[in-house]
C-alpha positions in Angstrom: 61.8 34.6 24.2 60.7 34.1 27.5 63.3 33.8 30.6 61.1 30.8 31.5 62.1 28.9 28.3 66.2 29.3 28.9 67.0 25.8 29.7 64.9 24.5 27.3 66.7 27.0 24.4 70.2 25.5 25.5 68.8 21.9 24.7 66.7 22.7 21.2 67.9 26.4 20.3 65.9 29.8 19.8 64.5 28.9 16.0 62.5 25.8 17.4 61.4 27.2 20.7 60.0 29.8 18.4 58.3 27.3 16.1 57.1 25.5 19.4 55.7 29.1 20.5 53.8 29.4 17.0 51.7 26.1 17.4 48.5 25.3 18.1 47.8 21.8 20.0 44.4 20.0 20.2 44.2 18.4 23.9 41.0 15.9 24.1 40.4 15.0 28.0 42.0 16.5 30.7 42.8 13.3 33.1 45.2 11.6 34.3 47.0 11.3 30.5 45.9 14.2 28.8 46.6 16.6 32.1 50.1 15.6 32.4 50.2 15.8 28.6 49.1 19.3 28.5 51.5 20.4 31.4 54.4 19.0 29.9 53.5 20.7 26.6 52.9 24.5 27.7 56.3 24.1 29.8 57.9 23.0 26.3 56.8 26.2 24.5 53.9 25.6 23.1 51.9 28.8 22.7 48.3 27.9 21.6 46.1 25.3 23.1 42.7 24.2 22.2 41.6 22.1 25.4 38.3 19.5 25.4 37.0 18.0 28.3 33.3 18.1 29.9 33.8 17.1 33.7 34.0 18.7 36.3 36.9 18.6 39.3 36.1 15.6 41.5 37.6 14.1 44.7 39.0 10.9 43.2 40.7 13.0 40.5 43.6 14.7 43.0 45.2 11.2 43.3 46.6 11.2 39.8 45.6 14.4 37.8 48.3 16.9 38.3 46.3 20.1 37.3 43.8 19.8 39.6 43.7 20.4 43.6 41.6 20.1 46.7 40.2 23.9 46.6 39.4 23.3 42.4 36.5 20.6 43.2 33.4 20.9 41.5 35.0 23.6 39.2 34.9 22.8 35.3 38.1 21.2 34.3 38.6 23.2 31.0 38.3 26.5 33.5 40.8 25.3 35.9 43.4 24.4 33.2 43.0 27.3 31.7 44.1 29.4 34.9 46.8 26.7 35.3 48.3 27.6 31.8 48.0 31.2 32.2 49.8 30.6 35.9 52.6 29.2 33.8 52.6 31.7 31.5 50.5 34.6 30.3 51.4 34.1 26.9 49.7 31.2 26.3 46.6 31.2 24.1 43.8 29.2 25.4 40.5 28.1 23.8 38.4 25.7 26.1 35.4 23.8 25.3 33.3 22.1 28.0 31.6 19.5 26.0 32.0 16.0 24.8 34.0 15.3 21.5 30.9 14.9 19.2 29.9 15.5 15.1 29.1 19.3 16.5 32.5 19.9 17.9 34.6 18.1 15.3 33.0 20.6 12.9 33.6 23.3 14.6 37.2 22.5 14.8 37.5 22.0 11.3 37.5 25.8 10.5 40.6 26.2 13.1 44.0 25.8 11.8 45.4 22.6 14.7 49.1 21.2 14.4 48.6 18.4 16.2 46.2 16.7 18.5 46.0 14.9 21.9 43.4 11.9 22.3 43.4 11.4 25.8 39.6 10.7 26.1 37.9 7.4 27.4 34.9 7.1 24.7 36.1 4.3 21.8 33.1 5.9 19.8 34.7 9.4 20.3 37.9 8.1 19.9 37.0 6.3 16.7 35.6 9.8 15.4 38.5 11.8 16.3 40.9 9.8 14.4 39.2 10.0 11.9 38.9 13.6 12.2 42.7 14.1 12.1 43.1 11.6 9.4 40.7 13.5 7.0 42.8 16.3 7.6 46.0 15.1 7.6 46.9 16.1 11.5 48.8 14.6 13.2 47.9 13.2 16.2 48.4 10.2 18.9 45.8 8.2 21.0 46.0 6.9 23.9 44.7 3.4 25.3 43.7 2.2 28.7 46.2 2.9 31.9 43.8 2.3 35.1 44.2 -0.5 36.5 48.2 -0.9 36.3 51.5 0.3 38.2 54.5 0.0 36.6 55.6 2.9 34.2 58.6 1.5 32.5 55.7 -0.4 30.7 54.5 2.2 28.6 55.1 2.5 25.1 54.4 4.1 21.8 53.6 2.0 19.1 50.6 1.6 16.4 47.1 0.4 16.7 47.5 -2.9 14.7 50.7 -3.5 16.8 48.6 -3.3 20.0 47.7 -7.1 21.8 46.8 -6.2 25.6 44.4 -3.9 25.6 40.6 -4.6 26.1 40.3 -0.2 24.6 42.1 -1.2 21.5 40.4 -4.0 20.7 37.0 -1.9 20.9 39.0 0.9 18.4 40.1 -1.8 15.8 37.1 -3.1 15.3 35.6 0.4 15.2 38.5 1.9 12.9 38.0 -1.1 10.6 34.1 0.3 9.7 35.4 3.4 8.8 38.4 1.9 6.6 41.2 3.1 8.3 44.1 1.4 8.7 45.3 0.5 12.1 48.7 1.1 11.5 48.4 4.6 10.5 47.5 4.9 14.4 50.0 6.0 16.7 49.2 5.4 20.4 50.6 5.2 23.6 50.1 2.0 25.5 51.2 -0.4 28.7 52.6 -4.1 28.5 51.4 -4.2 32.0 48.9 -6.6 32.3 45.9 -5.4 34.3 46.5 -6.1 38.1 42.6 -6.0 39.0 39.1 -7.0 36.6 35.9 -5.5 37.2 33.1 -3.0 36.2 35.6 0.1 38.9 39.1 1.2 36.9 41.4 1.9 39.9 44.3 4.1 39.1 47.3 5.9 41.0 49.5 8.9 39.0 53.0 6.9 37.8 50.8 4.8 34.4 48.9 7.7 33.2 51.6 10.3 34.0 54.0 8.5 32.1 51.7 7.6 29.3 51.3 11.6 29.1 55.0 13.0 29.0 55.1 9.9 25.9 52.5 11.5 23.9 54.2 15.5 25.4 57.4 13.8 23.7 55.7 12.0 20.5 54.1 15.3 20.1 57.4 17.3 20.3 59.0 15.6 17.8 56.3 15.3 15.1 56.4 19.9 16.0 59.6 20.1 15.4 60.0 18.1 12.7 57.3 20.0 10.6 
């Protein structure tokens, strides 16, 4: 076991570290949520990572998106996570596709064996496809909804889709999840009770919502690992 993983072996123990190490996580967006997510989960052990995002490294990302930095703009974000999780360790398997989460992809990812996924992408349509995805196929996953536009991260919480009554994101995903007869409450997602501070057509964001709606779905993920 790696020297890097001692602390965490005194809180879990060698056997699930090494079930951690054996996984294979699904991360869908690479933002604000799904960044901190992904961070959180490769310093937790998990050795494989399948990561989806199509953007590249902007400006207005490096206020909130801890994988990124000022000398990584205009890079793909997919390459510059990669070099991140091989910075923390060199063990760590990484697959990266720069695309959107489309029909094309979703099939492609259906010949690879995935424990569990990450929906940390902004598209209700690809949201709505993903879940079904992982429902389908029986993997578990969590989705998160909308954290722009809020402050406070004691707010955030995990919780289901049907139990969900503040967020303009989930009401777009019910009535989405609905045409594909899926029931909302077999939707885990992480969400705020923070009511939006701001309206308009610009999300504003700082790092303490999305971070925190991240480690959440690290932790949620975790769990549902170790409990396999």
């Amino acid at each position: 076991m790696e020297k890097r993983l001692e602390r965490l072996k005194s809180l879990l123990g060698e056997e699930k570290i090494m079930n951690l190490n054996a996984k294979t996580v699904l991360v869908c967006g690479l933002g604000g949520v799904g960044g901190t997510c992904l961070e959180s989960l490769a310093r937790s052990g998990i050795g494989h990572f399948l990561i989806v995002d199509y953007d590249r490294v902007e400006a207005t990302n490096l206020n909130r998106q801890i994988l990124f930095l000022e000398h990584d703009l205009g890079e793909l974000k997919v390459e510059v996570a990669r070099k991140r999780l091989l910075s923390i360790s060199p063990s760590i398997k990484v697959m990266i596709y720069s695309q959107t989460v489309d029909e094309k992809l979703l099939d492609n990812l259906s010949k690879v064996d995935i424990d569990f996924v990450i929906d940390a992408i902004d598209s209700p349509l690809a949201k709505t496809n993903l879940i079904h995805f992982c429902i389908a196929r029986k993997v578990p996953f969590i989705s998160s909804l909308g954290m722009a536009n809020r402050l406070n991260p004691s707010l955030v919480k995990i919780s289901n889709l049907e139990a969900t009554d503040t967020d303009p994101l989930a009401k777009k995903m019910r009535n989405l999840l609905r045409k594909k007869n899926i029931r909302l409450s077999d939707v885990p997602v992480v969400y705020s009770l923070e009511k939006p501070l701001i309206k308009g057509p610009r999300l504003a964001s700082g790092m303490n919502v999305p971070s925190a709606a991240g480690l959440m779905m690290s932790y949620f993920c975790l769990e549902s690992l170790l409990k396999q």
